[in-house]
C-alpha positions in Angstrom: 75.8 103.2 110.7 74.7 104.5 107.4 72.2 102.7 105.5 74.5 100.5 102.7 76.4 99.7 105.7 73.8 98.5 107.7 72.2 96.7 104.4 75.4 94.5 104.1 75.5 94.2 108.0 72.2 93.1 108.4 72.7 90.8 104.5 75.4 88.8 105.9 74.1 88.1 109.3 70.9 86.4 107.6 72.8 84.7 105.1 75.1 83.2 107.9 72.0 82.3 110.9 70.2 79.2 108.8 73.0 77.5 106.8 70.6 74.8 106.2 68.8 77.2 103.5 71.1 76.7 101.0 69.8 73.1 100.5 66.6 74.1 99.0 67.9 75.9 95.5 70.0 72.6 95.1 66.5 70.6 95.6 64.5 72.8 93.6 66.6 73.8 90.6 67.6 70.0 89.6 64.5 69.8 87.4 65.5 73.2 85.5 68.8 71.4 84.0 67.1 67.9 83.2 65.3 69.8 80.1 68.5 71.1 78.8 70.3 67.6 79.0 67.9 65.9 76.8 70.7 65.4 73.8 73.3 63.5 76.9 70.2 60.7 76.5 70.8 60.0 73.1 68.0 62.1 71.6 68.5 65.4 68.9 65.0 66.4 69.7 62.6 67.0 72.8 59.6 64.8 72.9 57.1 67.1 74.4 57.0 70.9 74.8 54.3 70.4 77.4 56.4 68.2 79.6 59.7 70.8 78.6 57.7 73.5 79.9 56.2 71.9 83.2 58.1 73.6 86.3 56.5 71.4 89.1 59.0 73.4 91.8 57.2 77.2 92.2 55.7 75.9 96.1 59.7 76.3 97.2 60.0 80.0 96.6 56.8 80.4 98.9 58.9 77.8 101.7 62.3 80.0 101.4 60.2 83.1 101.4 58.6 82.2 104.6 61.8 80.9 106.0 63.4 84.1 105.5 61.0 87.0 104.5 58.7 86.6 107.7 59.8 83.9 109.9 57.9 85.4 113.0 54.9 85.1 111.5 55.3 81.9 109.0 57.3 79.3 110.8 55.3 76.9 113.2 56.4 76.6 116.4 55.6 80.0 117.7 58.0 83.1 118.0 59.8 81.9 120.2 60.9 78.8 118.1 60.9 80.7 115.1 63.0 83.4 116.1 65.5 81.4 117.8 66.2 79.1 115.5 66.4 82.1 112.6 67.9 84.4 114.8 65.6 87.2 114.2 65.1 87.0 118.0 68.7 89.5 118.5 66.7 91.6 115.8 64.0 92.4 117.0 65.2 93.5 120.1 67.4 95.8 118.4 66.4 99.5 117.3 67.3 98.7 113.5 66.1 100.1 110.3 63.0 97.9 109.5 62.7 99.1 105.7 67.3 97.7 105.5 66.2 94.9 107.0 63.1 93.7 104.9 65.6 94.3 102.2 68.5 92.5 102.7 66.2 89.6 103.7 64.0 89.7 100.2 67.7 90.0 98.4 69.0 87.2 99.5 65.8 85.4 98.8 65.7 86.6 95.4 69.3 85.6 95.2 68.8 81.7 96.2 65.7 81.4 94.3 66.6 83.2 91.4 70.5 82.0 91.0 69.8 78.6 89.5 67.0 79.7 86.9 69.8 82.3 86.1 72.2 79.1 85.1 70.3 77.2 83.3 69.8 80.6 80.8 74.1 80.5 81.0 73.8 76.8 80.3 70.8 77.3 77.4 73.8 79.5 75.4 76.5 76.7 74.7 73.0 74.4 72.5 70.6 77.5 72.3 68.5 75.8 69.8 65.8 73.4 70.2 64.1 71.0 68.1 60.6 69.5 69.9 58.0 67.0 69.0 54.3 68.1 69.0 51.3 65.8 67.7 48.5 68.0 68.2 47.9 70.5 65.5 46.4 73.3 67.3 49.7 73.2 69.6 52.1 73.1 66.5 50.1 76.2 64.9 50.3 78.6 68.3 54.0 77.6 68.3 54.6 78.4 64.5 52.7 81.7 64.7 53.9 83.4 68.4 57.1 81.9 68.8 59.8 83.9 66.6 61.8 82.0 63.9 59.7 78.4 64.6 59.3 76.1 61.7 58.4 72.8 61.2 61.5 70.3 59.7 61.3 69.0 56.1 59.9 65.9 55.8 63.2 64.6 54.7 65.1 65.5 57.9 62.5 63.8 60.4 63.4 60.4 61.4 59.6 59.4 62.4 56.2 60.4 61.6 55.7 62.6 63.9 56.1 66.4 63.6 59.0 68.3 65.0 59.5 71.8 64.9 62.7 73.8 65.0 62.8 76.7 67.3 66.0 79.2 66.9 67.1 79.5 70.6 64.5 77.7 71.9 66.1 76.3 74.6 67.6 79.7 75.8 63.7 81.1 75.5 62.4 77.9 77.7 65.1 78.9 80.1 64.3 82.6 80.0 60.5 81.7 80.4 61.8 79.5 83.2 63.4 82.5 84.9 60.5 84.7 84.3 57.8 82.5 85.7 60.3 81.9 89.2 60.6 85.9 89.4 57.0 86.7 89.2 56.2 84.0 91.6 58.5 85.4 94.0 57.0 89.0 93.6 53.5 87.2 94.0 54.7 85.5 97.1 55.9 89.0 98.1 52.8 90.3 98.5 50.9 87.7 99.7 53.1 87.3 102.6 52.4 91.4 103.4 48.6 90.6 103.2 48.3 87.7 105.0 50.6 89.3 107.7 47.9 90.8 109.7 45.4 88.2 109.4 44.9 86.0 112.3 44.8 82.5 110.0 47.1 84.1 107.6 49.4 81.1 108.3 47.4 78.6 107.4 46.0 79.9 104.2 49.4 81.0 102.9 50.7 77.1 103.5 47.4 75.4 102.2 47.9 78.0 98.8 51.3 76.7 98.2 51.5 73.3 99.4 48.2 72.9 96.6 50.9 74.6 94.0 52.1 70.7 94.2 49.3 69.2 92.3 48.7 72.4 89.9 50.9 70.8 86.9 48.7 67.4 87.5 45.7 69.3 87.1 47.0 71.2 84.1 48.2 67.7 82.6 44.7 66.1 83.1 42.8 69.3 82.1 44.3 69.5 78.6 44.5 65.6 77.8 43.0 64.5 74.1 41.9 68.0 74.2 44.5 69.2 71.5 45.1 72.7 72.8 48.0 74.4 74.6 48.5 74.0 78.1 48.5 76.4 80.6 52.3 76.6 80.4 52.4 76.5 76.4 49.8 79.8 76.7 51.9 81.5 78.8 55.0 80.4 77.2 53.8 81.7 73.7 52.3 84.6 75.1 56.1 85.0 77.1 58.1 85.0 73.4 55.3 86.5 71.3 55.5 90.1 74.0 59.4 89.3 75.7 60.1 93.1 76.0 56.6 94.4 77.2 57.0 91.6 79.9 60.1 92.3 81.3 59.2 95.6 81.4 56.1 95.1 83.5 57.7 92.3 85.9 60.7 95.2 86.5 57.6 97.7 86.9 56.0 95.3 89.3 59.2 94.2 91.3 60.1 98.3 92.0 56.7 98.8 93.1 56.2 95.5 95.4 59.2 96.5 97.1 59.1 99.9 98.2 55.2 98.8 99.2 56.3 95.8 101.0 58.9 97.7 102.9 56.5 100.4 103.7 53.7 97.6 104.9 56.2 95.9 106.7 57.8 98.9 109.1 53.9 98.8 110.3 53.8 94.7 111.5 53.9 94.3 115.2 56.0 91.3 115.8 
């Protein structure tokens, strides 16, 4: 069997062994629409671009990685468990293609991780502007100078006394960003999973860094809080639409080379 052939092969049978996968994009990506729906609630602004920003979901694409990526050595349970219940058990007792295989398993990874960010960008186009409300001054002067096209409304048009500023396609840029920040913690997760692989505890640090992923946003809430400056997530957001092209451009970069390394790394595991 040729090696597009085998891909395919090898694609199907790991999208077909653990239906129950295909519950955790559904979980995960509810948050990314919420955003977008702000206008259903009655409201022709956002109230916080802090709060519009916040993904508090990443610590999935580390659980569907592991699920699928690596189960022999990320599942609990033992190999037995984990490869019967995966079916990687009839694979590795096969003489397959190890590189085809790590592929088609990180594809459809990036597929189910990767598909509902990509909707939300589909669903940014039909209201691609956005109009947000920021108090702090600092904030509203990082937005006005890195984020293209953003202005704040004439005192006229502002229905309070707060400050609202008008961002041309904002909301397709927050779902961009969105996208971006899913697809570089997936190549992340990529290689961590490839160099915790031969550690003996490897397990147990990889679910301790994720599962503390949960309580990151709290920590980046509390940390900037009457402090007046942006976020974690607004500096990387502005630095995301201030440099679009060079980042894209790096994360491809990075994505082509974590593959073919992670492919090579992974022919050597003993499993």
């Amino acid at each position: 069997m040729n090696t597009p052939k085998q891909f395919w092969a090898l694609f199907k049978f790991q999208s077909t062994i653990n239906p129950f996968i295909y519950f955790f994009p559904l979980v995960f990506g509810v948050p990314l629409l919420i955003p977008l729906m702000h206008s259903s609630f009655g409201k022709d602004y956002h109230p916080s671009l802090d709060t519009l920003l916040m993904i508090q979901n990443l610590f999935f694409v580390g659980m569907i990685g592991a699920m699928l990526v690596s189960p022999e050595k990320y599942q609990f349970g033992g190999l037995n468990a984990s490869t019967s219940y995966y079916g990687t058990e009839f694979l590795l007792t096969r003489a397959i293609n190890r590189p085809v295989l790590y592929r088609a398993r990180v594809t459809l990874w990036y597929l189910l991780v990767l598909i509902l960010p990509l909707i939300t960008v589909l669903h940014a186009l039909n209201d691609p502007d956005l109009v947000v409300e920021e108090y702090a001054t600092t904030v509203q002067q990082s937005c006005l100078t890195q984020v293209p096209g953003s202005t704040l409304l004439p005192s006229e048009t502002k229905k309070h006394s707060t400050e609202l500023i008008s961002i041309p396609r904002g909301n397709v840029l927050v779902a961009e960003w969105q996208f971006w920040m899913f697809l570089l913690t997936a190549i992340a997760t990529q290689v961590l999973l490839v160099l915790l692989h031969p550690i003996k505890y490897g397990k147990f640090i990889f679910w301790a860094f994720f599962f503390a992923m949960i309580f990151l946003p709290l920590i980046f809430i509390f940390d900037t809080i009457g402090k007046g400056t942006p976020s974690l997530y607004e500096a990387l957001f502005f630095s995301f639409t201030s440099h679009q092209l060079l980042c894209w451009i790096l994360t491809a970069s990075a994505l082509v080379l974590t593959q073919l390394g992670c492919e090579r790394r992974f022919v050597t595991f003993e499993h």
